[in-house]
DODREN-311524 format. One record per residue (C-alpha): x, y, z; residue number from 1. Coordinates in steps of 0.25 Angstrom, whole numbers, plus 5000, padded with zeros to 4 digits. Layout:
<filos>
FILO   xx   yy   zz pos
FILO    X    Y    Z NUM
...
</filos>
This chain:
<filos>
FILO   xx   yy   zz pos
FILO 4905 4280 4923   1
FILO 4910 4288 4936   2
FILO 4904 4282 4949   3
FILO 4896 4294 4954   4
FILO 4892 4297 4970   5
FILO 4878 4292 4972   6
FILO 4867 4301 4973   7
FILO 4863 4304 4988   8
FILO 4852 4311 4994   9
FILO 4851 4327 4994  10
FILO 4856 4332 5004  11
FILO 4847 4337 5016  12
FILO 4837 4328 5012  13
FILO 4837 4312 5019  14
FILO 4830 4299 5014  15
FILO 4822 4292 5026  16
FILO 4825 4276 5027  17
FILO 4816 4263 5029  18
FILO 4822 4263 5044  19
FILO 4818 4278 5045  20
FILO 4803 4279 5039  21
FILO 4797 4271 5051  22
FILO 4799 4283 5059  23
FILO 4794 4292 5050  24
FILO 4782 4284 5048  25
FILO 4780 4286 5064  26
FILO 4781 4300 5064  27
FILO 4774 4303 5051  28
FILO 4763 4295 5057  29
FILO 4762 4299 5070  30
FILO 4761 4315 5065  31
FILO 4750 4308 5057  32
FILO 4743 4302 5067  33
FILO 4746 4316 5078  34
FILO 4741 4326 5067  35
FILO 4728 4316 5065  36
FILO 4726 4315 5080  37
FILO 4725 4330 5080  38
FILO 4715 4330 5068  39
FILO 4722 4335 5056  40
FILO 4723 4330 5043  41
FILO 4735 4328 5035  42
FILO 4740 4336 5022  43
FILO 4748 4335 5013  44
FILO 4754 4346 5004  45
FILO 4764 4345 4992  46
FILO 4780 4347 4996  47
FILO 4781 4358 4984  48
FILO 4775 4372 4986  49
FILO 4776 4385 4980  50
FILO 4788 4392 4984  51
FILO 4778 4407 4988  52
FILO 4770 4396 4997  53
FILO 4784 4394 5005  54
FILO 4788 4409 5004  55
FILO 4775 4412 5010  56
FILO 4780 4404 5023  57
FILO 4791 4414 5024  58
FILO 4802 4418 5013  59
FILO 4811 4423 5026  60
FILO 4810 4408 5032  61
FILO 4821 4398 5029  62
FILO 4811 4387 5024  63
FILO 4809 4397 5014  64
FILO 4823 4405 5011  65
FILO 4832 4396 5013  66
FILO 4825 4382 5013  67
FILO 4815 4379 5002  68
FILO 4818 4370 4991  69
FILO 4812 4377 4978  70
FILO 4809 4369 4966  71
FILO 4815 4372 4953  72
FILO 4804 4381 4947  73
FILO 4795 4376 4936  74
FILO 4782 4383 4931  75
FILO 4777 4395 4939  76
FILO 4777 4389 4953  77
FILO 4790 4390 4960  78
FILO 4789 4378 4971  79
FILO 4797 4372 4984  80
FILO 4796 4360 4994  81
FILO 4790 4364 5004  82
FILO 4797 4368 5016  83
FILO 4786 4367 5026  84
FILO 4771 4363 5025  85
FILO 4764 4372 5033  86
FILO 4763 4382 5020  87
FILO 4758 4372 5011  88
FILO 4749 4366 5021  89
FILO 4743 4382 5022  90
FILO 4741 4380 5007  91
FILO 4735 4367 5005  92
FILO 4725 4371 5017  93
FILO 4718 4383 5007  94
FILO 4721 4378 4994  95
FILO 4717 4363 4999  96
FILO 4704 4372 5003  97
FILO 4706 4365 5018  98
FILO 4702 4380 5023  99
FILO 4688 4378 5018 100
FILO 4687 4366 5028 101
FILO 4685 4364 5044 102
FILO 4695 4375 5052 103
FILO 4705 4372 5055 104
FILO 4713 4362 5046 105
FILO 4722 4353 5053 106
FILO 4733 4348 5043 107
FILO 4745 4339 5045 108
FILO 4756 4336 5034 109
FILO 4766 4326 5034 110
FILO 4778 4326 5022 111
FILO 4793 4332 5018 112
FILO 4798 4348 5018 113
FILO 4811 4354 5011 114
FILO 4820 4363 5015 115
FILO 4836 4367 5010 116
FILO 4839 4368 5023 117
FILO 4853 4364 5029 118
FILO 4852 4349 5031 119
FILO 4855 4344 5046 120
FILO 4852 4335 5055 121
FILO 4837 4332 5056 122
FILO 4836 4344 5045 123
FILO 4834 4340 5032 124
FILO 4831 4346 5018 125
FILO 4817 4336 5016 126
FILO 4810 4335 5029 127
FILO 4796 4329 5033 128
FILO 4787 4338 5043 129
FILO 4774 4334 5050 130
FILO 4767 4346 5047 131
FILO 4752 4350 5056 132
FILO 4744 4364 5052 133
FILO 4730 4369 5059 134
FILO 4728 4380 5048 135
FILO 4716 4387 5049 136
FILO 4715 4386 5064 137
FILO 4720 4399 5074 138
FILO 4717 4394 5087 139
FILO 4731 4393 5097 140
FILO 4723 4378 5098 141
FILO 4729 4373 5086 142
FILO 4743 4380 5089 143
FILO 4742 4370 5101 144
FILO 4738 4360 5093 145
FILO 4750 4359 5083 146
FILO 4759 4360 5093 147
FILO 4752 4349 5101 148
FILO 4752 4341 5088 149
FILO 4766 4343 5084 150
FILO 4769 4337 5100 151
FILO 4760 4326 5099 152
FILO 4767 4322 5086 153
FILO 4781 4322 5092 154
FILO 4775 4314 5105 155
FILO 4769 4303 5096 156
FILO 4783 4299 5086 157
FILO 4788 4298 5101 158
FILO 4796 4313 5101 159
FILO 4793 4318 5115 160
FILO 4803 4326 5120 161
FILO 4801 4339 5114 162
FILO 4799 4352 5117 163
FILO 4789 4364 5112 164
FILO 4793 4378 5109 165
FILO 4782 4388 5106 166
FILO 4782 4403 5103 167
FILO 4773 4413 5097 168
FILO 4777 4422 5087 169
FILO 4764 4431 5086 170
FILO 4757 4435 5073 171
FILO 4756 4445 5062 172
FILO 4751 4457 5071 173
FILO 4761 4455 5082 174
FILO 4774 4449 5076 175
FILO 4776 4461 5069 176
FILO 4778 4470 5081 177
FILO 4787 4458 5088 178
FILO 4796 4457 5076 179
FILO 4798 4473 5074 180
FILO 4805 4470 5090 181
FILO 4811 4458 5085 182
FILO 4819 4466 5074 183
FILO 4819 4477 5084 184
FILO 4828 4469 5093 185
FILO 4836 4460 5083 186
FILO 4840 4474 5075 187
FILO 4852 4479 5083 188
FILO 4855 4464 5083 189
FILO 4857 4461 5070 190
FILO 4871 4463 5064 191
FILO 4872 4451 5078 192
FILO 4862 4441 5071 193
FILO 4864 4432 5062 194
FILO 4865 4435 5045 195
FILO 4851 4425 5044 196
FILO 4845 4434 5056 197
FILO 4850 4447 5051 198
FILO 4841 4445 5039 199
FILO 4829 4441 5047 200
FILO 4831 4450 5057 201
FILO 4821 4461 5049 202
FILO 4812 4450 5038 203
FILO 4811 4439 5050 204
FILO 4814 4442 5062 205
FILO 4808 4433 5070 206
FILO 4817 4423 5066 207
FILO 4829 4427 5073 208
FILO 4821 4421 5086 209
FILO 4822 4408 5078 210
FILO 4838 4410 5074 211
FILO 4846 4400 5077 212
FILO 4861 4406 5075 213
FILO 4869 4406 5086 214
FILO 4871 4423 5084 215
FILO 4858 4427 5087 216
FILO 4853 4418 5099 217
FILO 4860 4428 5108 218
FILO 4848 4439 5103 219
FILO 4836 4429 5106 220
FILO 4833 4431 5118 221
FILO 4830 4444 5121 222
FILO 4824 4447 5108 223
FILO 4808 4450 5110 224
FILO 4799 4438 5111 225
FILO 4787 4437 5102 226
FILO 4778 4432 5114 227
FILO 4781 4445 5121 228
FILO 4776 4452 5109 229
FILO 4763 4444 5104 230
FILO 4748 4451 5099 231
FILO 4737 4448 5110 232
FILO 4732 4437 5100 233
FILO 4745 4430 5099 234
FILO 4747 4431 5114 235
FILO 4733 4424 5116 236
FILO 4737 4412 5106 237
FILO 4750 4410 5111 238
FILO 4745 4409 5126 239
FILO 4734 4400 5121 240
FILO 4744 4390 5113 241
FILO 4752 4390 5124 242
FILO 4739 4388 5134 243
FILO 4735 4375 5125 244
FILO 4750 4369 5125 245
FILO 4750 4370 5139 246
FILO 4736 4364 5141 247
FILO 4740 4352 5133 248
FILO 4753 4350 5141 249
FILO 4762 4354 5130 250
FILO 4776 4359 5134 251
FILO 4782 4370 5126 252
FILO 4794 4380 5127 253
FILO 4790 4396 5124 254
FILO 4800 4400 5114 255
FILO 4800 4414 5110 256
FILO 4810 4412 5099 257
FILO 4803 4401 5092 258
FILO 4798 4407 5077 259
FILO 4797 4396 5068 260
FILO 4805 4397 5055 261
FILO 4792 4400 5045 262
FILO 4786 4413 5043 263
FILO 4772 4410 5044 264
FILO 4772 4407 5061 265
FILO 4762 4414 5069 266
FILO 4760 4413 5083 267
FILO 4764 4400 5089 268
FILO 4776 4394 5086 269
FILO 4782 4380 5091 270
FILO 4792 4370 5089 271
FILO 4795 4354 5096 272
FILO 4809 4352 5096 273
FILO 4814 4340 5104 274
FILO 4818 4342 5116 275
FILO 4831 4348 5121 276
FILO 4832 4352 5106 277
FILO 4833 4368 5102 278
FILO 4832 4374 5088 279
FILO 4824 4373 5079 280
FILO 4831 4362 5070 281
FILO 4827 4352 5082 282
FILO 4812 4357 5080 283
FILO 4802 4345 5078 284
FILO 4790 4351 5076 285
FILO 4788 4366 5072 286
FILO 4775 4375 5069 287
FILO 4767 4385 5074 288
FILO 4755 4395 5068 289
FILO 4755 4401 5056 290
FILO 4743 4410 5053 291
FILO 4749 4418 5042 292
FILO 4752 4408 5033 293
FILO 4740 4406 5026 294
FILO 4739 4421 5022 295
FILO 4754 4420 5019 296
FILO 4751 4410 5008 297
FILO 4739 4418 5003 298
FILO 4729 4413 5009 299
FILO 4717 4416 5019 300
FILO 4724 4421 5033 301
FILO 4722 4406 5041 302
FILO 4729 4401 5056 303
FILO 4737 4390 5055 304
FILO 4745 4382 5064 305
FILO 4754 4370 5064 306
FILO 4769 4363 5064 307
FILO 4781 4355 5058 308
FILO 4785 4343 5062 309
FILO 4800 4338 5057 310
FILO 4799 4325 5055 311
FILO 4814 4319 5054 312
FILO 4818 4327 5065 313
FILO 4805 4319 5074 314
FILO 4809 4306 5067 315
FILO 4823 4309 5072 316
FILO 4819 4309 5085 317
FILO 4808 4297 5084 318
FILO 4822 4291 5079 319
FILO 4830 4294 5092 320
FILO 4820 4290 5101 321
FILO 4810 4277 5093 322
FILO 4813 4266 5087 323
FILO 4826 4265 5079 324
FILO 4827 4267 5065 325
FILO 4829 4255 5057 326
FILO 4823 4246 5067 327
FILO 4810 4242 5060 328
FILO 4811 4232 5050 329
FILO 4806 4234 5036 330
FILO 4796 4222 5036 331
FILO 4792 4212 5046 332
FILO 4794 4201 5036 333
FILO 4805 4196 5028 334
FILO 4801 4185 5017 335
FILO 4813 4177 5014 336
FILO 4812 4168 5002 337
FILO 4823 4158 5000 338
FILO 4827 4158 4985 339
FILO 4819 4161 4973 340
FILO 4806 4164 4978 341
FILO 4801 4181 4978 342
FILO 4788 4176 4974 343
FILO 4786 4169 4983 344
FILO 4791 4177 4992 345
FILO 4786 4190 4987 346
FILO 4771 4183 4991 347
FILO 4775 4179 5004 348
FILO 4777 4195 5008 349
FILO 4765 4198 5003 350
FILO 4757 4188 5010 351
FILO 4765 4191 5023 352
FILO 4764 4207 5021 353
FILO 4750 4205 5023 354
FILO 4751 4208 5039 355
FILO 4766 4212 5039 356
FILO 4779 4219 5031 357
FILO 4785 4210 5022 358
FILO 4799 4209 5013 359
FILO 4804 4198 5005 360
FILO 4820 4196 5006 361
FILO 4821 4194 4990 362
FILO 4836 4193 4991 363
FILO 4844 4181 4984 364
FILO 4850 4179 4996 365
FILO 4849 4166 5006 366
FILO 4840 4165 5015 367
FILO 4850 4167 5028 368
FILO 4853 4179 5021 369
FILO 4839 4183 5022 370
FILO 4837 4180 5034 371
FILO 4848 4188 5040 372
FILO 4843 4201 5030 373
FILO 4828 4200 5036 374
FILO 4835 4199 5052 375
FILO 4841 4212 5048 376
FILO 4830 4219 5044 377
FILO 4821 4215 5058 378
FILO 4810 4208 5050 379
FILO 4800 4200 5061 380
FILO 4798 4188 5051 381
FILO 4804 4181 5040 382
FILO 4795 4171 5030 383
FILO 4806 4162 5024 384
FILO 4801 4157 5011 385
FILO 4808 4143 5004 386
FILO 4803 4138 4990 387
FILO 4800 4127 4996 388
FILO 4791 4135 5006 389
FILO 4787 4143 4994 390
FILO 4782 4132 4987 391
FILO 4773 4131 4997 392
FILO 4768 4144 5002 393
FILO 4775 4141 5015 394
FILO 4786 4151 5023 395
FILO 4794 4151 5035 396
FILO 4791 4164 5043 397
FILO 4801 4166 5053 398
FILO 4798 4176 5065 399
FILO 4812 4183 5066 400
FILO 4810 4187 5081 401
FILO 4810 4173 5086 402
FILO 4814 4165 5073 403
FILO 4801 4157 5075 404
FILO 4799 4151 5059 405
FILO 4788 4144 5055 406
FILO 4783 4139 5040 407
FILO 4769 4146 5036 408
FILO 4761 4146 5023 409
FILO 4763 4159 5017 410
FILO 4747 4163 5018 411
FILO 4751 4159 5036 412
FILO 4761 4171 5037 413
FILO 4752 4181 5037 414
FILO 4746 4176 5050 415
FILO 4757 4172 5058 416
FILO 4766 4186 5053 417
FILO 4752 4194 5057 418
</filos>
C-alpha cells in the first residue's frame, strides 16, 4: 500500500498546546472576572446561526460577503458559524425573554468566531473573542462604560500600553445627509479609487474612510468629517462620552475615519490598538453602539452598545511581555515506580493529588532515566517508590529544588507536599 502525506490541520485554523493554554486561561479569566466586576452576567450562545440573522448585520460588510462559512444546507434553514456575536447576542436577549427583565441587561460572552478570511499573522480563520453588550440601555454612560471595560481588561492580563481611538458616525436621521456629501466628494474621484472602493463608493460609502489601499489614502483627508456633520442629539452624546472618558482619566485619540467594519454602528465608535501600532489588523478590542440592530433583526427598536476583544492577538502580546510559554510544568509531582508496580503507584498519585498535580511516569524505563525525564519537565517533587517500599506503603519524596529526600508513609505525603 503507497505511504500517504499525513493529514495536517486546515489551513487558517491553529491547534493551541499544553504550554500555550496557561495563558489563555489568564486572559479568559481575567475578562471573567473584569466583566463581573462591572456587573454583568455571562451568555453563551450557539456558534451556528441562521445565515438572514448574519445578512441582517450587513450583506455589503466582508464578514458577510466574502467571509462567512456556510454550512452545507439541509431542511429548510440555511446556517453559518458565526462570524461575530453581537447578532446572536441581540437574538438570545428577546427570544431568551431577557427584555422582560431589569433594563438594562449587561451580558459578556467568552468562545470561537469563523471567518474565510486570508490567514496571517495574528489572523486566523477560527478565532476566540471576548465579547461585552449593554442592549437595552441609551445613556452615553454605558458607551463609557464598555470602553472603560474593554481598557480595564487589557490592564488586568498585563497589556498597558495601548491607545484609544474614538469617533462618532451619527445616526439614521443625520448620516444620510453626511453620506449624500461623502459620495458628493468621492464621485469625480472614483475612476482613482480602488475596484473594492468603486463599488462601495454608492452601496457603502462610508467605508472608504476605513480603506486601507494604498490608492485611496491620498483622498482622506480632505473628505468631509462626520463630526463636522452630526444631529443636535448625536453632538450631545458624543460630547457626553467624551466628557465621561475624560472625567475617568481615560486617554483617547479623536479619529474621524474610524467606521467599524459592520453595518449596524451608530454613534460612537472605538478601537485599543497597542501602541505605536496603526490599522485595523493590530486592533485589540473593537466596538461601539448599535441602536438599529434590534429592529434590523425584526425586533422591537432597542440601544445597544458594547465591544470585541480578539483574544490571540492579546495573548500574543501577554506572550511577549509575561511568563514564557513552556515554562510551567504540567504537574508538581512526578511518582516514579521502579519496576512492576502501576498500582501501586497509580494509588500513590491519588493520595498525593489531594493537595497537589500528580503524574505517574509509567514508562519501562530505569529509574535514572526517569529521573532525568521528570528534571525536564520542571516538576518540584518526585515520590520514588521501590517494591520493597511498596510492600510497605513507604516512599521516598525527593524535593527537586534542593534534592532534599526523606522516606514517608504514603498517608505522610499529603502533609509534608501541602
Amino acid at each position: 500500500m503507497p505511504r500517504t502525506q499525513p493529514i495536517k490541520a486546515a489551513r487558517g485554523v491553529r491547534d493551541i498546546l499544553p504550554a500555550a493554554i496557561p495563558l489563555w486561561r489568564e486572559a479568559e479569566q481575567g475578562a471573567a472576572d473584569v466583566a463581573r466586576r462591572f456587573g454583568y452576567q455571562e451568555i453563551a450562545t450557539p456558534v451556528i446561526e441562521q445565515v438572514e440573522l448574519i445578512q441582517r448585520v450587513g450583506e455589503d460588510t466582508d464578514a458577510v460577503a466574502k467571509e462567512l462559512y456556510r454550512l452545507e444546507k439541509r431542511g429548510s434553514q440555511d446556517l453559518a458559524l458565526r462570524p461575530e456575536a453581537t447578532a446572536g447576542v441581540v437574538r438570545a436577549y428577546f427570544e431568551g425573554g431577557l427584555n422582560q427583565g431589569p433594563q438594562p441587561s449587561r451580558l459578556y460572552l467568552i468562545g470561537p468566531m469563523f471567518r474565510h478570511d486570508k490567514p496571517q499573522k495574528g489572523r486566523y480563520r477560527q478565532f476566540s473573542q471576548f465579547n461585552v453588550e449593554v442592549i437595552g440601555g441609551a445613556s452615553p454612560g454605558f458607551d463609557a462604560e464598555v470602553i472603560e471595560l474593554a481598557g480595564s481588561w487589557l490592564d488586568e492580563v498585563g497589556v498597558r500600553d495601548v491607545r484609544l481611538e474614538l469617533n462618532s458616525i451619527g445616526d439614521a436621521k443625520c448620516r444620510p445627509a453626511y453620506l449624500d456629501r461623502l459620495k458628493d466628494y468621492y464621485r469625480p474621484l472614483k475612476s482613482r479609487l480602488h475596484a473594492d472602493s468603486q463599488l462601495r463608493l454608492e452601496r457603502n460609502p462610508l467605508r472608504l474612510l476605513d480603506s486601507k489601499v494604498g490608492q485611496d489614502q491620498p483622498f482622506k483627508s480632505a473628505a468631509p468629517k462626520i463630526t463636522d456633520h452630526l444631529c443636535a442629539d448625536c453632538a450631545a452624546h458624543w460630547a457626553l462620552v467624551r466628557r465621561l472618558l475624560d472625567a475617568a482619566g481615560i486617554e483617547y485619540e479623536h479619529n474621524p475615519y474610524l467606521v467599524r467594519g459592520l453595518d449596524y454602528y451608530t454613534r460612537t465608535v472605538f478601537e485599543f490598538y497597542p501602541g505605536g501600532a496603526r490599522g485595523q489588523q493590530d486592533a485589540l478590542a473593537s466596538g461601539g453602539r448599535y441602536d438599529g440592530l434590534a429592529e434590523a433583526e425584526g425586533w422591537p427598536s432597542t440601544p445597544g452598545v458594547g465591544f470585541a476583544g480578539g483574544l490571540d492577538r492579546v495573548i500574543e502580546l501577554m506572550a511577549v511581555k509575561g511568563e514564557p510559554v513552556g515554562t510551567r510544568p504540567a504537574a508538581d509531582v512526578m511518582v516514579l515506580p521502579d519496576g512492576d508496580l502501576a498500582v501501586e503507584a497509580a494509588e500513590v498519585a491519588r493520595i498525593c493529588r489531594s493537595v497537589r498535580s500528580t503524574a505517574v511516569d509509567y514508562e519501562p524505563k530505569s529509574l535514572a532515566a526517569k529521573m532525568r525525564s521528570a528534571n525536564k519537565l520542571g516538576v518540584k517533587f518526585v515520590v520514588l517508590l521501590s517494591p520493597a517500599d511498596a510492600a510497605q506503603r513507604t516512599a521516598r519524596l525527593r524535593d527537586m529544588s534542593s534534592g532534599e529526600q526523606t522516606d514517608l508513609a504514603w498517608v505522610e505525603l499529603p502533609t509534608r507536599l501541602a
